[in-house]
Phi, psi and omega in degrees: 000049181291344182256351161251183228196108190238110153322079267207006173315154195268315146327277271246306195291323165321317210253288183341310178308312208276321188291312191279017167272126178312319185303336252244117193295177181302300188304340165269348165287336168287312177288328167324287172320304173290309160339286162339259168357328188268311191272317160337302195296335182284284189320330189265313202266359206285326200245008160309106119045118178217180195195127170324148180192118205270107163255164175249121148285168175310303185270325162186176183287125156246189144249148184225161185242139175211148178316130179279149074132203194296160184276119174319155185257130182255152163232107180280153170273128176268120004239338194273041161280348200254342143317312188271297221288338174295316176298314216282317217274352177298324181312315193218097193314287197294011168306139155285176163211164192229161158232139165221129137012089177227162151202156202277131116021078190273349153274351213233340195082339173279134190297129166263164204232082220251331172222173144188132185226094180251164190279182195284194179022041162337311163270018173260359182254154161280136158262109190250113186275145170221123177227140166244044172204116193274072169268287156245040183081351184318299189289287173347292194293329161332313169277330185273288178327294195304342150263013143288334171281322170284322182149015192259149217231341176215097195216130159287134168245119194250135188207161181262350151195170207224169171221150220262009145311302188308288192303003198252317162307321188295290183287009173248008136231008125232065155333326177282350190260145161282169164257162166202130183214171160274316193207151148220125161276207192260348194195196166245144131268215202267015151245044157062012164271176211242143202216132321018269196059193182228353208091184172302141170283330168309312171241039165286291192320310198235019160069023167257201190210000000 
């Protein structure tokens, strides 16, 4: 597991405490994520790229430093990417984002593919993917091939727990993208849910069944 990354911030493991409790309403589970999402987020940019830049303070001319090159791309896994993707985008307004459409199988378990629309120049972007569960990877690895196909060239995936099937499928067909998670738990069970867990994220987020 050379390629993940487990974020072990005392915040990030607090509010995690508080989402994955059954009682824990929609509407605080949802504020929960985007909290989440935010500190993630600080972590996944740590290695972003800078570049010199000449400003006037009140008092004088300096160099300041501001983010190289085209402005990164968020992508959500639809739908319950778009949990993560609120927290990400307060950190980083001018991101762009793209989406893509997957869904599980429920006999086969492989992710289908129903829509997908991300910005241009993929490879001129850092691309950070986000869902917030790495279970046994299908769609994930399904979406990161599919923006590798588009041009993308540098890319993260982010999630808010990973079970350690998911990171072992992820990471033996991209190796090259990192994880970045909050927790790995201990298993699947046998409908592919991640155990602990929290349940479906999906429809913990928006109140469905």
């Amino acid at each position: 597991m050379s390629n993940v990354t487990v974020i072990d911030h005392p915040l990030i493991q607090h509010k995690l405490g508080i989402a994955r409790k059954k009682g824990t309403s929609t509407s605080h589970f949802r504020a929960l994520l985007k909290e989440i999402s935010l500190l993630l987020g600080y972590e996944v940019t740590r290695e972003l790229e800078l570049e010199d830049c000449t400003i006037e303070t009140p008092l004088a001319e300096m160099t300041a430093k501001k983010l190289a090159g085209k402005k990164l791309v968020l992508v959500s896994i639809l739908r319950a990417g778009n949990g993560l993707l609120e927290g990400m985008l307060d950190l980083i307004p001018s991101a762009r984002v793209g989406h893509i459409g997957l869904y599980r199988d429920p006999d086969t378990l492989e992710a289908v593919e129903y829509y997908m629309k991300v910005p241009g120049s993929l490879d001129e972007r850092v691309v950070i993917v986000v869902d917030p569960m790495l279970a046994t990877a299908h769609s994930s690895i399904a979406a990161v091939q599919r923006l590798k196909d588009a041009g993308a060239m540098n890319m993260r995936f982010v999630c808010l727990l990973a079970a350690p099937e998911g990171v072992e499928n992820f990471s033996k067909v991209h190796p090259d993208v990192p994880i970045i998670t909050a927790a790995i738990d201990t298993h699947l069970n046998d409908h592919a849910y991640i155990v602990p867990g929290l349940g479906d994220a999906g429809d913990r987020i928006y109140g469905t069944k």
